[in-house]
N, C-alpha and C positions, 0 to 999 in steps of 0.2 A: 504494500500500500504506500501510495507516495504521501512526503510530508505536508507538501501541498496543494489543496484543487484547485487546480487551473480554469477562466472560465473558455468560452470556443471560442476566443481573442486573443489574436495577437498582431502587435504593431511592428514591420521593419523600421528602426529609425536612421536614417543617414542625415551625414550632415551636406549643407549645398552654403554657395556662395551668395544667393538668390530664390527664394522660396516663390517667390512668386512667377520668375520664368520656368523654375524648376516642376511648379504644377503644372503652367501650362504646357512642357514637355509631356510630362508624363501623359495627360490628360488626352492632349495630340498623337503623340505617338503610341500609346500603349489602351490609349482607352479608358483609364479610369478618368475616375468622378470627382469632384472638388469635394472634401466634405464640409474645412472650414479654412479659414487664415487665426490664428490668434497672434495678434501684431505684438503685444505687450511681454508675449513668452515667446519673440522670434521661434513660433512653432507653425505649421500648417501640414494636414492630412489629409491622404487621398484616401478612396474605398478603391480596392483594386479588384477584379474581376473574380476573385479567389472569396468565398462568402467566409466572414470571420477576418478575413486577411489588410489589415491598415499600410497604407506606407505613411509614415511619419518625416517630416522635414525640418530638420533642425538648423537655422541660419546661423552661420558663421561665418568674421572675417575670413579665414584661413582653414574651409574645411579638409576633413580628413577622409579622401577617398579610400573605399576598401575595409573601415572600420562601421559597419552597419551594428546599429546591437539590438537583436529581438528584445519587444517587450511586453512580458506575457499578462493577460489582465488579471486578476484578482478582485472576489469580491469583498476579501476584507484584508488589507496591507498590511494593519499590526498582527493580528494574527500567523501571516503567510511570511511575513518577515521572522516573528520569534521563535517559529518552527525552523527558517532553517536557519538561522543565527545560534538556536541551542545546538544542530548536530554539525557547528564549526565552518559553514559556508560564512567568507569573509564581503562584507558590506561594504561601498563607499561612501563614506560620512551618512548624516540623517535622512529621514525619508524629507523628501520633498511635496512644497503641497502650494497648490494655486488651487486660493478656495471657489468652491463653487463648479472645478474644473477635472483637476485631477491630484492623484497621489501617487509619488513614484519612488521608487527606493531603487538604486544600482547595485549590485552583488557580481562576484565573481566565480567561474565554473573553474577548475583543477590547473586547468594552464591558463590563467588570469583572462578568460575573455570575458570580456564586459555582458552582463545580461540585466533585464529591466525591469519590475514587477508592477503594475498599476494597475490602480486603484481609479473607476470612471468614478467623480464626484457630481458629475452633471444631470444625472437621473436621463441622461439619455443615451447613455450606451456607445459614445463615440467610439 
């Protein structure tokens, strides 16, 4: 039994130079949907053809090509955080939270790659 339930979400996040040409790529070329921009958390997310499946756009001066980090949803973040923090999966610093929006904690899998656990606070399932 795993230590924690995952819900049928999950988000690829990459980082881009441009979230906003970077949707209308995707959108153009590959066919996904806009879902939202959130300008204040230089974040925006497509729905991709894949049901359950998000692409996340994380804006940065100086992205980092090839570093994608899945991030699985959760219905409840402190719980699915202290299960796996008791059997010694290592965290990066506190969970994070834009209220209203989301909750998110960073952790690391055995050869340090980045994964991501969130928490939808929007009561709408992004």
């Amino acid at each position: 039994m795993p230590l924690v339930t995952l819900d049928n979400t999950i988000t690829i996040a990459i980082s881009v130079s441009d979230r906003y040409a970077s949707a209308e790529w995707y959108e153009k070329k590959l066919g996904f949907t806009l879902a939202y921009h959130l300008d204040e958390a230089g974040w925006s997310e497509l729905h991709t053809k894949t049901e359950g499946v998000t692409l996340g756009l994380g804006e940065h001066n100086e992205p980092s090509p090839g570093n994608s980090v899945p991030v699985f949803g959760v219905s409840d973040i402190v719980v699915a955080r202290k299960a796996l923090e008791k059997e010694g999966v290592e965290f990066d610093g506190e969970t994070m939270t834009i209220e209203g929006m989301v909750s998110t904690a960073t952790f690391y899998d055995p050869d340090k790659n980045a994964l991501m656990l969130a928490q939808d606070l929007s009561g709408e399932g992004h």
